[in-house]
N, C-alpha and C positions, 0 to 999 in steps of 0.2 A: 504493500500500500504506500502510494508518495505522499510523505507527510504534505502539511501546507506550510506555505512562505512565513515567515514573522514580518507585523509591520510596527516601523519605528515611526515618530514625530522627532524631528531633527531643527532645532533653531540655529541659526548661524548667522554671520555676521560678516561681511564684505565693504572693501573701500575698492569703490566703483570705477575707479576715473578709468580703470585699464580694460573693462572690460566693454562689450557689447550693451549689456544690459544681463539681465538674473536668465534669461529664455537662451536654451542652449540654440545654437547658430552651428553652419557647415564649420566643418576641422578645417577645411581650407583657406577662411578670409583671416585675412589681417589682425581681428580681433574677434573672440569668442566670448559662450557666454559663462555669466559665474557654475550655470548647472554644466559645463560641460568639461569642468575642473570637479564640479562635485560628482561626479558619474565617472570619472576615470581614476578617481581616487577611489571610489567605490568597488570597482572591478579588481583592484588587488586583494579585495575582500572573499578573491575565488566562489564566489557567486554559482550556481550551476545554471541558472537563468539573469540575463543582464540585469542588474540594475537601473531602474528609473528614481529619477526624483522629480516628485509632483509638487510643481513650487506651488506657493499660497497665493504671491503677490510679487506681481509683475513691477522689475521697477526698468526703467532705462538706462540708455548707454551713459555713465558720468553720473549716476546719481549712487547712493551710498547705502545699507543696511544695519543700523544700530544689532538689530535680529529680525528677521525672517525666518520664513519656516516653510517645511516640507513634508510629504510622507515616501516613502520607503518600502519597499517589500525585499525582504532575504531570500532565496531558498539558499540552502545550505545541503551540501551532499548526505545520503543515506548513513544514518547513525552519527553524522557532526551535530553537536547542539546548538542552537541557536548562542548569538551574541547577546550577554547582557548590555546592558544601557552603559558604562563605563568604558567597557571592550571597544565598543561600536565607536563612541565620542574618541580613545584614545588612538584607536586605527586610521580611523579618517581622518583626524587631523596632523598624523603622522604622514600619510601623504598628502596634503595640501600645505605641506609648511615649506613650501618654494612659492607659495600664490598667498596675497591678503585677503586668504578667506579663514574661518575659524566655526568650528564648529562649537557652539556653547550648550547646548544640553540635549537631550538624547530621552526618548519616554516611548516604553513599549504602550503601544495601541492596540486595541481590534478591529480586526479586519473591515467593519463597517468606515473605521477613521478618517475624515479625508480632508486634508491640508487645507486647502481651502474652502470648501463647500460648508466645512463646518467649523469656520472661524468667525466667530459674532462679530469683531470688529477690526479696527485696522490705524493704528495712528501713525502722522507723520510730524518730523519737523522741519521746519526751514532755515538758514541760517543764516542772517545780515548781517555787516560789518559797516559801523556809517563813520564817514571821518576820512575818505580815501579820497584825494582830487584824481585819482589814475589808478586804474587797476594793478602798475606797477606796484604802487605800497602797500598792496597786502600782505599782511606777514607769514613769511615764508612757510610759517608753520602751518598757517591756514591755505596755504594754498590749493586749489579744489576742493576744500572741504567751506565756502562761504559765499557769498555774492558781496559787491561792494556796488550799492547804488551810486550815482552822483548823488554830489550836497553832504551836509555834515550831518544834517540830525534832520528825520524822519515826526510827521505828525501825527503821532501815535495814539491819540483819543481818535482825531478823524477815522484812523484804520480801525477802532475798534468801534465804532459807531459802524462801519460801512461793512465790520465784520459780521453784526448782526442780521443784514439783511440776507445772506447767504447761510447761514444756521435755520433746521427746519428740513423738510423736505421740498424740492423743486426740480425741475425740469433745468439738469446744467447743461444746454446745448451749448448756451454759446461759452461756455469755462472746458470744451473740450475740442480736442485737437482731433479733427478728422483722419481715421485712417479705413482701413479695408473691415474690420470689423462693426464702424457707426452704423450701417442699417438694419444689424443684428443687434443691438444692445440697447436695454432704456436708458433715453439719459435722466431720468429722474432718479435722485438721489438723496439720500439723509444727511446731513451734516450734525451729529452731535455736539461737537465742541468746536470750539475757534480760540483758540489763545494767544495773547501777542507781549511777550515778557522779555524784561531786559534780560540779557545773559551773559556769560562770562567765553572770552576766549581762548584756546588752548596757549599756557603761560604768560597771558596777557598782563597778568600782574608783572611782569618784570619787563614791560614797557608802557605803563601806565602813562606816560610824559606824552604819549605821542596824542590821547584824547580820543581814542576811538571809542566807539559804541557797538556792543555786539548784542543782537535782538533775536528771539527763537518766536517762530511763528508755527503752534500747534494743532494739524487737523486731526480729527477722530471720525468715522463713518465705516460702516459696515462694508462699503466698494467705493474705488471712486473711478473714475471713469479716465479715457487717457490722456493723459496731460493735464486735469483736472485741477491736483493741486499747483503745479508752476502757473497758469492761468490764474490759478485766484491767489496765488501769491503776487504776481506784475500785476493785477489790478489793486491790489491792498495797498502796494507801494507805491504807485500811480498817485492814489489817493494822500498819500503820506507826504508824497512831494507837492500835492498842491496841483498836479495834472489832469487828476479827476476832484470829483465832490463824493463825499458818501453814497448821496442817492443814486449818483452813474452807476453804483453795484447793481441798484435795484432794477435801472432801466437795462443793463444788460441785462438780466438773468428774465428777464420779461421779455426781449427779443426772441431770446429762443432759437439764435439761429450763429453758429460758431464763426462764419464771416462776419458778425460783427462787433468784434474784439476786437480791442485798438490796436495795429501794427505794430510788431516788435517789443509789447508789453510783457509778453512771456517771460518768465525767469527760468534763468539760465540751471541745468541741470545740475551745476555742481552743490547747490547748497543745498540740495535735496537728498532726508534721512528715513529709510522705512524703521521709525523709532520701535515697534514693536506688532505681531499679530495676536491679538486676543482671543481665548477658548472658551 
């Protein structure tokens, strides 16, 4: 009799800039994807049927993973035993430790389990840095891990006045970025939470002289749609700068229609963090 597979729940954690995005891509191009380091790490694990990993949540090329998550199925040859949850976490990250990926916890599932279908929620963060006349003075350290609007300092009630018009459920057409999947997919969406808090950045205390300001802007929703959150992040800062008014969120999100988003208002993929998936 063939036993059956074990399945795991795997969170992990990637700094993005090198990759494609999380969605494994052909071995051929230039850049791949973070699953397709997590999948070939995986096959060292002598598997007698490949390995897949079924990511939760989709992020892009240049955006970043605090933890993500995935599901897993083992088989393991006749009379080996399954991996426990420590095994599993110390093997894979024993081969991905040439790649900035990491696996951080590891939780035997049943078979019904499934990464993302049954993840209630989903937060994200964004990360501003205000105080830069030029992209050049970002600090080295933060590099691809921030955006640097222009201007010094950012109007941060306005954003969080024009943040509530987009908390609730609505129809984010136009907060999404058109690709081959939009005819397929609702764009109405939940937004639970919107948070816009001052933050700290990586060793920033030991250049406090220079005056910068570093700000995390926090979503939370069930799904969000593609490009969703950098769209409603260039319009929050739009707003912040004085480019738009609060109620522009509103009259956007009442068009309905992704053409018409302001040109170029998109933020830039690098200050985008998949902060956590929730079970």
């Amino acid at each position: 009799m063939v036993s059956l597979p074990a399945r795991y729940l795997v969170f992990f954690q990637y700094f993005g800039t090198k990759y494609s995005g999380v969605m494994e891509t052909l071995n051929d191009q230039s850049m791949v994807g973070v699953q397709n380091h997590l999948e070939k790490a995986a096959q060292n694990l002598n598997p007698i049927v490949p390995i897949k990993f079924h990511i939760s949540s989709r992020t892009d090329a240049g955006v970043h993973a605090l933890c993500n998550s995935a599901h897993l199925d083992i088989h393991r040859a006749p009379g080996k035993p399954d991996f426990n949850e420590k095994q599993l976490l110390y093997a894979l990250n024993y081969h991905l430790k040439a790649e900035p990926i990491r696996i951080l916890n590891v939780h035997r599932v049943t078979s019904s389990f499934h990464a993302r279908f049954s993840a209630l929620s989903r937060t994200y963060i964004y990360r501003l840095v205000m105080g830069c006349a030029h992209h050049s003075e970002i600090p080295v350290f933060e590099r691809d891990l921030c955006w640097a609007p222009r201007g010094r300092c950012l109007n941060v009630p306005a954003m969080q006045d024009a943040a509530q018009f987009l908390l609730g459920t609505h129809d984010f057409s136009t907060f999404r970025s058109l690709n081959s999947e939009t005819p397929f997919r609702s764009p109405v969406r939940t937004m639970l939470q919107i948070d816009i808090q001052p933050s700290s950045g990586f060793l920033s205390h030991h250049y406090e002289h220079r005056g910068l300001e570093f700000w995390e802007l926090k979503f939370r929703s069930r799904a969000f749609l593609y490009r969703q959150v950098r769209r409603m992040v260039g319009a929050l800062v739009a707003v912040g700068q004085g480019k738009l008014t609060p109620h522009h969120i509103k009259e956007l999100l009442e068009m309905k229609d992704a053409r018409a988003f302001p040109p170029n208002a998109i933020a830039p993929p690098s200050g985008l963090f998949l902060k956590s998936v929730e079970y």
